[in-house]
Biopython code that builds the backbone (N, CA, C, O; Angstrom):
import numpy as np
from Bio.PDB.StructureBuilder import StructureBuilder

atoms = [
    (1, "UNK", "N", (25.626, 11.380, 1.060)),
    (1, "UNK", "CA", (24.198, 11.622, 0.861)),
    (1, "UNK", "C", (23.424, 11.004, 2.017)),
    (1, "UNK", "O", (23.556, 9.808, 2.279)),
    (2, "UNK", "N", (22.783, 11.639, 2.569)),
    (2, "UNK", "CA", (21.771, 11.295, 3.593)),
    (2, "UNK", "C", (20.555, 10.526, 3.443)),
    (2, "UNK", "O", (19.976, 10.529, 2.356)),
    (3, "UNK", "N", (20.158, 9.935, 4.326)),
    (3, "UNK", "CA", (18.690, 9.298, 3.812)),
    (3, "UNK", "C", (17.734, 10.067, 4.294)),
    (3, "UNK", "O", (17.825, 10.562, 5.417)),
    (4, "UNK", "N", (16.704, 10.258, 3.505)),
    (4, "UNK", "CA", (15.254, 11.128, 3.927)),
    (4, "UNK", "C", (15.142, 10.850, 5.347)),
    (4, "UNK", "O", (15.313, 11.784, 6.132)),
    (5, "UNK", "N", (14.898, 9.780, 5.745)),
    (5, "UNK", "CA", (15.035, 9.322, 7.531)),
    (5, "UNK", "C", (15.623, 10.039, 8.508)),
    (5, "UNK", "O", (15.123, 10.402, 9.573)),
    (6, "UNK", "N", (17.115, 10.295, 7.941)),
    (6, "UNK", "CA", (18.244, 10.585, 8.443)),
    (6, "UNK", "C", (17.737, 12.512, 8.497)),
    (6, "UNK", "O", (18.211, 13.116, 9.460)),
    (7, "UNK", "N", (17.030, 13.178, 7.717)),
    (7, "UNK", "CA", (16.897, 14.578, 7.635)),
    (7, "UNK", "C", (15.425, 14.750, 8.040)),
    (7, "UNK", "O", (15.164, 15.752, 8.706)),
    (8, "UNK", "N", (14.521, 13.986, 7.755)),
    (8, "UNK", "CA", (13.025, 14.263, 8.879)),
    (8, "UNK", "C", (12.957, 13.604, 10.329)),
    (8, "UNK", "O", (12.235, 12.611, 10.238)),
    (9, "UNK", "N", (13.361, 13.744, 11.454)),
    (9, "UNK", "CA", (13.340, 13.147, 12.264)),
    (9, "UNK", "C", (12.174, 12.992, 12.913)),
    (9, "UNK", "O", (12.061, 12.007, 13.642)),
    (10, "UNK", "N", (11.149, 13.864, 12.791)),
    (10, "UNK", "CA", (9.515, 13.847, 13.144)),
    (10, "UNK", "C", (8.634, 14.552, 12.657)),
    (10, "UNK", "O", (9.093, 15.598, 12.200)),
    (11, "UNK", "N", (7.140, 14.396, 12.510)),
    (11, "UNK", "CA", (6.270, 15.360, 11.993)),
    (11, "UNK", "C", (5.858, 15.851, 13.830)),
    (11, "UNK", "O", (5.717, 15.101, 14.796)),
    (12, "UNK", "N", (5.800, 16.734, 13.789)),
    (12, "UNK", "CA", (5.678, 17.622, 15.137)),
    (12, "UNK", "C", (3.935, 17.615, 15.010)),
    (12, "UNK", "O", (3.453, 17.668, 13.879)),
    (13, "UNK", "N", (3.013, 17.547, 16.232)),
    (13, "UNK", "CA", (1.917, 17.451, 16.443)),
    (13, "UNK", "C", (1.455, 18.343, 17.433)),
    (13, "UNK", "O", (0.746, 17.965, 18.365)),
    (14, "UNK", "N", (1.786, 19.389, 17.293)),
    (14, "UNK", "CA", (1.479, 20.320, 18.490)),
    (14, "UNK", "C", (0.077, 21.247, 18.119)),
    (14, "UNK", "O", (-0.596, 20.900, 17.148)),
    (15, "UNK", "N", (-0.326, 22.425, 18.924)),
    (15, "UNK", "CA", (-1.620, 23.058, 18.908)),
    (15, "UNK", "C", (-1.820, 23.282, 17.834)),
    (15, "UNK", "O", (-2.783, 22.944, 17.146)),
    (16, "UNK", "N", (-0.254, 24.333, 17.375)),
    (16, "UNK", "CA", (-0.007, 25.275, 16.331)),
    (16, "UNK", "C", (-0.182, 24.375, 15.134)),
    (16, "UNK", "O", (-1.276, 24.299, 14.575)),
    (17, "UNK", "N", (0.723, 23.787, 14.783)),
    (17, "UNK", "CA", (0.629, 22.903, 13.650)),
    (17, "UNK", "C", (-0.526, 22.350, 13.783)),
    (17, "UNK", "O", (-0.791, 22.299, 12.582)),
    (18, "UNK", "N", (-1.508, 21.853, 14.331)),
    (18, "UNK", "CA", (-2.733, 20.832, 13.463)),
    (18, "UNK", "C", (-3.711, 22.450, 13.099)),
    (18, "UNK", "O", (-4.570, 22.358, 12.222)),
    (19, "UNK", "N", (-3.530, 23.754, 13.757)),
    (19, "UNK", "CA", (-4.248, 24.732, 13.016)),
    (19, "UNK", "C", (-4.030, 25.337, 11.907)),
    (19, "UNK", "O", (-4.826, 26.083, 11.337)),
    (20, "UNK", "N", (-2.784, 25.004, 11.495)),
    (20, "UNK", "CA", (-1.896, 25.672, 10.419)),
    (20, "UNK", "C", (-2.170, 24.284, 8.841)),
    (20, "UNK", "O", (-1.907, 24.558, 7.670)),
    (21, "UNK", "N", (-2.700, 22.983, 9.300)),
    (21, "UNK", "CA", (-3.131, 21.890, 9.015)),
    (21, "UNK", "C", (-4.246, 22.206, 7.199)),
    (21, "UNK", "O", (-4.045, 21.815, 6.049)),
    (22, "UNK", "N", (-5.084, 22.859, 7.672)),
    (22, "UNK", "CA", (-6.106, 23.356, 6.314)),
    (22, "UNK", "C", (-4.995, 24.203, 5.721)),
    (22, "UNK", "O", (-5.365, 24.397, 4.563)),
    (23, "UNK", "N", (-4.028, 24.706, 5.870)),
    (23, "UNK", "CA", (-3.550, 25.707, 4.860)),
    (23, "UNK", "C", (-2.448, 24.854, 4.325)),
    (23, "UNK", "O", (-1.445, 25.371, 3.831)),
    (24, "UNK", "N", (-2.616, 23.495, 4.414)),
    (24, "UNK", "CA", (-1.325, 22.362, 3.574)),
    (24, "UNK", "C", (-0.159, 22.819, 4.259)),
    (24, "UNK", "O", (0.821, 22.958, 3.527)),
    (25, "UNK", "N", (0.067, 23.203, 5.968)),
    (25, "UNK", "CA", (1.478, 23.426, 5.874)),
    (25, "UNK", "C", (1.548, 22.604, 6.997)),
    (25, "UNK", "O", (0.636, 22.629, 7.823)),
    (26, "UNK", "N", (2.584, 21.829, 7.138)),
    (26, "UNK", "CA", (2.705, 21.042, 8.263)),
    (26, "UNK", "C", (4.137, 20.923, 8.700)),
    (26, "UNK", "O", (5.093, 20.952, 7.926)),
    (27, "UNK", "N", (4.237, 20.735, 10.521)),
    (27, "UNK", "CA", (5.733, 21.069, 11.032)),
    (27, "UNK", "C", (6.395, 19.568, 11.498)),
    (27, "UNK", "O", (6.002, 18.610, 12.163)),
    (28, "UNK", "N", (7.631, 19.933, 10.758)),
    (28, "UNK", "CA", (8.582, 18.667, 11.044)),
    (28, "UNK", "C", (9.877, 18.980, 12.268)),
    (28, "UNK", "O", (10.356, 20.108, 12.159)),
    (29, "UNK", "N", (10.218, 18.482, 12.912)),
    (29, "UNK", "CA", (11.324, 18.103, 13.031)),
    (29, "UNK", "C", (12.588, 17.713, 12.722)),
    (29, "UNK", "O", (13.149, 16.810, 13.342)),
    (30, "UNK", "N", (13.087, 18.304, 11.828)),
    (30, "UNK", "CA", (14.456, 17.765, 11.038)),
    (30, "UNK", "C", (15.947, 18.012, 11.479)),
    (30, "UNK", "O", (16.042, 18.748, 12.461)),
    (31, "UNK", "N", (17.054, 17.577, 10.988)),
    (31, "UNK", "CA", (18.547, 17.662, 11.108)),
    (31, "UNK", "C", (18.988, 19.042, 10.860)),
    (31, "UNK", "O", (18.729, 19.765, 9.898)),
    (32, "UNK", "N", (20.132, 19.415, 12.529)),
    (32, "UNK", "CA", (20.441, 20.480, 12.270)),
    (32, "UNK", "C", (20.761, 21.175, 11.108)),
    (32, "UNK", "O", (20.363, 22.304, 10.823)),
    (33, "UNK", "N", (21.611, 20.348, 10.340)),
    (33, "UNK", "CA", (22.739, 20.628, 9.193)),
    (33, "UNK", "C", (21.775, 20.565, 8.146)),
    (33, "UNK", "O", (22.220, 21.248, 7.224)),
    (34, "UNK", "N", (20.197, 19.869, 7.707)),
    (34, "UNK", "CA", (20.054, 20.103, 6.331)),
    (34, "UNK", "C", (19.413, 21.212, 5.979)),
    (34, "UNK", "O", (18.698, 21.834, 6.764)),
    (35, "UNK", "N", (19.648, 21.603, 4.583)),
    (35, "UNK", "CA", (19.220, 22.548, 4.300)),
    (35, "UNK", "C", (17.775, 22.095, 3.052)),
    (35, "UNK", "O", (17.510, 21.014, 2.527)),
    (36, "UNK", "N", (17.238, 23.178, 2.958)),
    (36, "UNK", "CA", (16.297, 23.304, 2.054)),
    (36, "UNK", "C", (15.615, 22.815, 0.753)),
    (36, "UNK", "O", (14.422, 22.869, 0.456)),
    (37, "UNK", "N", (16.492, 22.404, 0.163)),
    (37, "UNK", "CA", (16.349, 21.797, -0.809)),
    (37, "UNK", "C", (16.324, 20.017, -0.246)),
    (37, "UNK", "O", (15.614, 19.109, -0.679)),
    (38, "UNK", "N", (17.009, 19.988, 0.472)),
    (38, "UNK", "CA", (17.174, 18.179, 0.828)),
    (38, "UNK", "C", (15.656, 18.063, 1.481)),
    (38, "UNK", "O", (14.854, 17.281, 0.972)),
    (39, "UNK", "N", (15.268, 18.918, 2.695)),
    (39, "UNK", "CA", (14.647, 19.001, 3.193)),
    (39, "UNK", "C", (12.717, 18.481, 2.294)),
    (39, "UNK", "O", (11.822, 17.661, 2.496)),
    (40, "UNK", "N", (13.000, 19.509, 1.406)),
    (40, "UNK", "CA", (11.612, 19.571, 0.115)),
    (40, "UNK", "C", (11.565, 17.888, -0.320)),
    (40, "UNK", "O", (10.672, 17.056, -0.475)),
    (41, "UNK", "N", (13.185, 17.905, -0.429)),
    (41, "UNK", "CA", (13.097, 16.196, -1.330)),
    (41, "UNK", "C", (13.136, 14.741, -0.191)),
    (41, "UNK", "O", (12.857, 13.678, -0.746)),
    (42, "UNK", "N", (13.360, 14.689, 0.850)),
    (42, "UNK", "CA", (12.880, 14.058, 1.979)),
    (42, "UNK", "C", (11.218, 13.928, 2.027)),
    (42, "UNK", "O", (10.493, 12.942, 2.160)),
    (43, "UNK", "N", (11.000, 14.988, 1.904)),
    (43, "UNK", "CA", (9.226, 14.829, 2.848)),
    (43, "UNK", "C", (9.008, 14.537, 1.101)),
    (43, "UNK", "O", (7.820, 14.224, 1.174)),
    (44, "UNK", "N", (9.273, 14.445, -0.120)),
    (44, "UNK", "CA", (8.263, 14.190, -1.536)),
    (44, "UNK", "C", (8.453, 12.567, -1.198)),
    (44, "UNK", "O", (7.460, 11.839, -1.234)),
    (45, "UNK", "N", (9.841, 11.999, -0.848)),
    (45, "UNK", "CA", (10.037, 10.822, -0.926)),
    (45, "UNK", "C", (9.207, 10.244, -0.042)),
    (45, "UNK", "O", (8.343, 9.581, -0.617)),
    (46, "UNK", "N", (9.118, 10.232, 1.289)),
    (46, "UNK", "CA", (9.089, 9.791, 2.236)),
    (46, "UNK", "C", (7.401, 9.972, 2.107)),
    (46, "UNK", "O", (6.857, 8.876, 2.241)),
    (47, "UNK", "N", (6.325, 11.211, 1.855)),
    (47, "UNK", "CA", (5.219, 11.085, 2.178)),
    (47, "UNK", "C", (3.966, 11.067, 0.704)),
    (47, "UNK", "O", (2.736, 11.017, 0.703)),
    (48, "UNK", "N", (5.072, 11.139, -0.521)),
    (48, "UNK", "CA", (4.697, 11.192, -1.703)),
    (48, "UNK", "C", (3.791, 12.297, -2.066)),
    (48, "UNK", "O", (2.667, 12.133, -2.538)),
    (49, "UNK", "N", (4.492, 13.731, -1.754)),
    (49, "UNK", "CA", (3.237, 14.332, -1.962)),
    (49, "UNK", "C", (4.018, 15.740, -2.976)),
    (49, "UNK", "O", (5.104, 15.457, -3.482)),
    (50, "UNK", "N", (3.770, 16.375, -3.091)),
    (50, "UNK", "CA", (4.111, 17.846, -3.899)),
    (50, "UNK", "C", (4.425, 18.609, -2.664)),
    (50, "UNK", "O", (3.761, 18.672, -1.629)),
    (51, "UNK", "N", (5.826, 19.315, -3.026)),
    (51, "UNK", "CA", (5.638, 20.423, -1.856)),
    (51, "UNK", "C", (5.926, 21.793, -2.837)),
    (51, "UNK", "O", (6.499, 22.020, -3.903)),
    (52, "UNK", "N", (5.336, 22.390, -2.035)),
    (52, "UNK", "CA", (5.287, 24.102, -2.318)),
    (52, "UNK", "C", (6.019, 25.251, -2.411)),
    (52, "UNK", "O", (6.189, 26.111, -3.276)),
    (53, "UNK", "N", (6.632, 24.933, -0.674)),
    (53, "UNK", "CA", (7.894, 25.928, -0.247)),
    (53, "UNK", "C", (8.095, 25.204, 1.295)),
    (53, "UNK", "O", (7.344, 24.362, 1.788)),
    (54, "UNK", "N", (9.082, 25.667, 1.784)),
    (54, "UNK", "CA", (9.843, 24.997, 2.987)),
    (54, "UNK", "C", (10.294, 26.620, 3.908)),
    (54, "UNK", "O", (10.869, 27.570, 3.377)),
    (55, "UNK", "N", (9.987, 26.571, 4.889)),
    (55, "UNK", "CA", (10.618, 27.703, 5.339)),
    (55, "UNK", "C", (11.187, 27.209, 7.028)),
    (55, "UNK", "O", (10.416, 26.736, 7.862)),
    (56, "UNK", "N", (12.357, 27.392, 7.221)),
    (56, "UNK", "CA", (12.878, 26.797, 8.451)),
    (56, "UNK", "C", (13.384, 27.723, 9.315)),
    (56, "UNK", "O", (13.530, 28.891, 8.952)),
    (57, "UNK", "N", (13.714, 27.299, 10.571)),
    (57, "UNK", "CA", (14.221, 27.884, 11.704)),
    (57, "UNK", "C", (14.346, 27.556, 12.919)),
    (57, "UNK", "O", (13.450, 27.026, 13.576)),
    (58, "UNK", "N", (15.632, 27.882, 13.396)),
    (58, "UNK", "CA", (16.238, 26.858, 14.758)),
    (58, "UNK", "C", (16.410, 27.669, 15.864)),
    (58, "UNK", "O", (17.004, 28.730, 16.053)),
    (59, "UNK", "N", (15.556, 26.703, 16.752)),
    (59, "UNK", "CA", (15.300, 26.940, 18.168)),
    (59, "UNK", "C", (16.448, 27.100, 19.061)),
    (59, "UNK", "O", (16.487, 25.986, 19.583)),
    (60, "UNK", "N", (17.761, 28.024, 19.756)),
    (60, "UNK", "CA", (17.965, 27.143, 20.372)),
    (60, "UNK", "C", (18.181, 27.093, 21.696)),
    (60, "UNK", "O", (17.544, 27.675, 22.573)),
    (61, "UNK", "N", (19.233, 26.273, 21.822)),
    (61, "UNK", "CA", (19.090, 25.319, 23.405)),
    (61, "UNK", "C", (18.888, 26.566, 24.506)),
    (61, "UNK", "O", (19.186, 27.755, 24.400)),
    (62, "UNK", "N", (18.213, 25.764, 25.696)),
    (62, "UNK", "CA", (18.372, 26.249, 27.220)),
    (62, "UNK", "C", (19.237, 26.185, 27.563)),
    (62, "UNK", "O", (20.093, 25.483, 27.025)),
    (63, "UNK", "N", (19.495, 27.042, 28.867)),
    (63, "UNK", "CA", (20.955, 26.519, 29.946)),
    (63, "UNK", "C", (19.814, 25.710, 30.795)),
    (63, "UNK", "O", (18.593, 25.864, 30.770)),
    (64, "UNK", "N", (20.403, 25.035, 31.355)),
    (64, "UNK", "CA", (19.495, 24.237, 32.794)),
    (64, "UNK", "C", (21.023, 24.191, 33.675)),
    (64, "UNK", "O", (22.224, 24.366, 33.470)),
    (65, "UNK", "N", (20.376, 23.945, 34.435)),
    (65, "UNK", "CA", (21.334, 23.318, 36.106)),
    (65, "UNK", "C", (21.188, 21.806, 36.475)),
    (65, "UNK", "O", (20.161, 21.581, 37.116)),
    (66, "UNK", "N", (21.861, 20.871, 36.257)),
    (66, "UNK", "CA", (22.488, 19.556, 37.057)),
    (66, "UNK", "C", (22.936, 20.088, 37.765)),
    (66, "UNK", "O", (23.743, 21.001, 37.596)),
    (67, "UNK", "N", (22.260, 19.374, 39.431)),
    (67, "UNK", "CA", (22.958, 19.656, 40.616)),
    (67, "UNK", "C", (23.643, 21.029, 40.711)),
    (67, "UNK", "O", (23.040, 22.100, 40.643)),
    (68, "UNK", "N", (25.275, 20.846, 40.915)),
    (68, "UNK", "CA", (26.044, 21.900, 40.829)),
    (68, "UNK", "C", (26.483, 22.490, 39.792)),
    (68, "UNK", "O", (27.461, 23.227, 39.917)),
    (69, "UNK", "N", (25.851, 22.306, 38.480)),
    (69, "UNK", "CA", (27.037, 22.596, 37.352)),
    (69, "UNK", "C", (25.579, 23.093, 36.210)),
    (69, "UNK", "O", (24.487, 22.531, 36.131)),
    (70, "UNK", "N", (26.080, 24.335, 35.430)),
    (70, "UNK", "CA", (25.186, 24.603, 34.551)),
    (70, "UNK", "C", (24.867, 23.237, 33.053)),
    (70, "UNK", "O", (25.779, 22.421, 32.923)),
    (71, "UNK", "N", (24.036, 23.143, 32.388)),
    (71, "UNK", "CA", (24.495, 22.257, 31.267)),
    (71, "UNK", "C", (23.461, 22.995, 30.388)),
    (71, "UNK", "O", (22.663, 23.686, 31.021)),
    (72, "UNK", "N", (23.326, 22.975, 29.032)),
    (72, "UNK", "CA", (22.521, 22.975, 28.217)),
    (72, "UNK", "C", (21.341, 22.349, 27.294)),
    (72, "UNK", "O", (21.149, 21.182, 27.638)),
    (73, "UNK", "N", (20.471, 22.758, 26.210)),
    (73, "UNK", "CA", (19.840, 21.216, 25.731)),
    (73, "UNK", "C", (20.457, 21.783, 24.496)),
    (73, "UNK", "O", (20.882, 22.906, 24.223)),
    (74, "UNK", "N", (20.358, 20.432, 23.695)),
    (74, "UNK", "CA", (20.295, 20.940, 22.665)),
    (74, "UNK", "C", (19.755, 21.837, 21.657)),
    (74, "UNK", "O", (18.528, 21.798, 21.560)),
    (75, "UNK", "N", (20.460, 22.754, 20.769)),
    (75, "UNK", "CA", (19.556, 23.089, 19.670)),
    (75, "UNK", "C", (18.708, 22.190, 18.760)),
    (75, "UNK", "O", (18.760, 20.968, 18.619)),
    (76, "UNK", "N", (17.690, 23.354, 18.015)),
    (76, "UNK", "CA", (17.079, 21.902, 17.224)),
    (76, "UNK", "C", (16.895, 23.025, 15.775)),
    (76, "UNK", "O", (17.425, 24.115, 15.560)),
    (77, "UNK", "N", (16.017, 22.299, 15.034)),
    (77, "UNK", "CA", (15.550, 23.183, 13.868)),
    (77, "UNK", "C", (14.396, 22.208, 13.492)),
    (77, "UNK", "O", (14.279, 20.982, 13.471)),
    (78, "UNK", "N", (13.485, 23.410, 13.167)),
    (78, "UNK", "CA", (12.182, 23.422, 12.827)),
    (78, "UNK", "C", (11.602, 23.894, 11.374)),
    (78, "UNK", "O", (11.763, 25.025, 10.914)),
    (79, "UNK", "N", (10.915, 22.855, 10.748)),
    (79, "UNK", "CA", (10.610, 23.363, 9.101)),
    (79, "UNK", "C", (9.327, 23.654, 8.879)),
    (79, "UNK", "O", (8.659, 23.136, 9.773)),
    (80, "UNK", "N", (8.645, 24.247, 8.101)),
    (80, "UNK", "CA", (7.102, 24.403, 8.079)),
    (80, "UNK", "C", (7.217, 23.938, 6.533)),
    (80, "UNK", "O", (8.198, 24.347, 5.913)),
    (81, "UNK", "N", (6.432, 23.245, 5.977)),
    (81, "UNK", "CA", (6.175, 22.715, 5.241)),
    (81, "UNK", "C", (5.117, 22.692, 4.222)),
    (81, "UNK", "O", (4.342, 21.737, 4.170)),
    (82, "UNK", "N", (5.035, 23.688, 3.403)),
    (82, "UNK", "CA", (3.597, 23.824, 2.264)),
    (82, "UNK", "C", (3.358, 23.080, 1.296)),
    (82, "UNK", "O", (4.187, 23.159, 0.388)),
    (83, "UNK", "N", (2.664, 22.497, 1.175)),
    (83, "UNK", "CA", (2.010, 21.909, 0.263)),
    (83, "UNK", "C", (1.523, 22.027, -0.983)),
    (83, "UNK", "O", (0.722, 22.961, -0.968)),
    (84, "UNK", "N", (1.624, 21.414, -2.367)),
    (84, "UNK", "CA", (0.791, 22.667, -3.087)),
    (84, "UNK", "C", (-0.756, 21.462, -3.149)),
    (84, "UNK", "O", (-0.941, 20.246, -3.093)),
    (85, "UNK", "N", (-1.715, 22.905, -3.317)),
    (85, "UNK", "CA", (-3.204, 22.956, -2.732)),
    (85, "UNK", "C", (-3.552, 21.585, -3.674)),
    (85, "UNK", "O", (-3.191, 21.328, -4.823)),
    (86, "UNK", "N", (-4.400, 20.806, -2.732)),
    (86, "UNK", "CA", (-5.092, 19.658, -2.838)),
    (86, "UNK", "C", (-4.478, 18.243, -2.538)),
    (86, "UNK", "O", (-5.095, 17.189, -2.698)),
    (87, "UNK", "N", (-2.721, 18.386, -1.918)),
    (87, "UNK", "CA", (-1.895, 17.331, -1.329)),
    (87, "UNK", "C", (-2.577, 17.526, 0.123)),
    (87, "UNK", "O", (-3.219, 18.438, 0.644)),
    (88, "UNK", "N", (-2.144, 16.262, 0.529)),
    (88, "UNK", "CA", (-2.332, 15.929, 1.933)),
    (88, "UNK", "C", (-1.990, 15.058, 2.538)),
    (88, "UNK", "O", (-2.425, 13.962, 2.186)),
    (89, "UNK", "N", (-0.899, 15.123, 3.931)),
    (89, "UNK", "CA", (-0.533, 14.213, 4.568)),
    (89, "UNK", "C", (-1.161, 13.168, 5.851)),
    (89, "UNK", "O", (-1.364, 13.357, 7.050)),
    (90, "UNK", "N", (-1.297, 12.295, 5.172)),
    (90, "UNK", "CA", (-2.457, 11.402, 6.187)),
    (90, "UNK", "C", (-1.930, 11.420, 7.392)),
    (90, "UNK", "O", (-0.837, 10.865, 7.278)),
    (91, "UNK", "N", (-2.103, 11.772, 8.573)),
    (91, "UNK", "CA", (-1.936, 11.712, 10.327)),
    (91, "UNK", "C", (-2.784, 10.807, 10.824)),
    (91, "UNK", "O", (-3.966, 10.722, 10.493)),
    (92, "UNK", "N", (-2.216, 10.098, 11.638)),
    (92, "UNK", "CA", (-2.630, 8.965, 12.313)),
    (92, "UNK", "C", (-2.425, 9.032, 13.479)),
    (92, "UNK", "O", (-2.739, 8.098, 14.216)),
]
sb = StructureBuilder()
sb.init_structure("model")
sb.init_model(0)
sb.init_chain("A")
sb.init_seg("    ")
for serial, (resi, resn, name, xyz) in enumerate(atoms, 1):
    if name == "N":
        sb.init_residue(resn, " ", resi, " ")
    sb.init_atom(name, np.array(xyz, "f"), 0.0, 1.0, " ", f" {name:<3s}", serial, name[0])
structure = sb.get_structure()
């Protein structure tokens, strides 16, 4: 069993997400491997709030070039996060 820690690795703060912000949905950063349900029960623990629905999807990696040799980045995965109406996660 994982710790909530261990499956939200960040709340993401980008353009998109603080506009998507009034509609209670907000974007995390989480672990390749979890899935959906862990995901819902991470962010209740961790930010105490009600969630709604979870809908995810993974980015992934670039090729790049070191010097002579191709390398890659990593993949990642990305969750959007709903709220149900009148929760809210305090940002600081």
């Amino acid at each position: 069993m994982k710790s909530p820690y261990q499956i939200i690795k960040a709340l993401l703060r980008t353009e998109k997400s603080t506009t998507q912000e009034p509609m209670q949905k907000y974007l995390f950063l989480v672990d390749i491997k979890a899935n959906k349900p862990e995901i819902k029960k991470a962010v209740q623990e961790i930010y105490k709030v009600k969630v709604k629905k979870v809908n995810t999807y993974v980015l992934p990696g670039k090729l790049r070039r070191i010097r002579y040799q191709l390398g890659k980045t990593p993949d990642y995965k990305r969750a959007v996060v709903t709220l149900v109406k009148g929760q809210k996660i305090e940002v600081g």
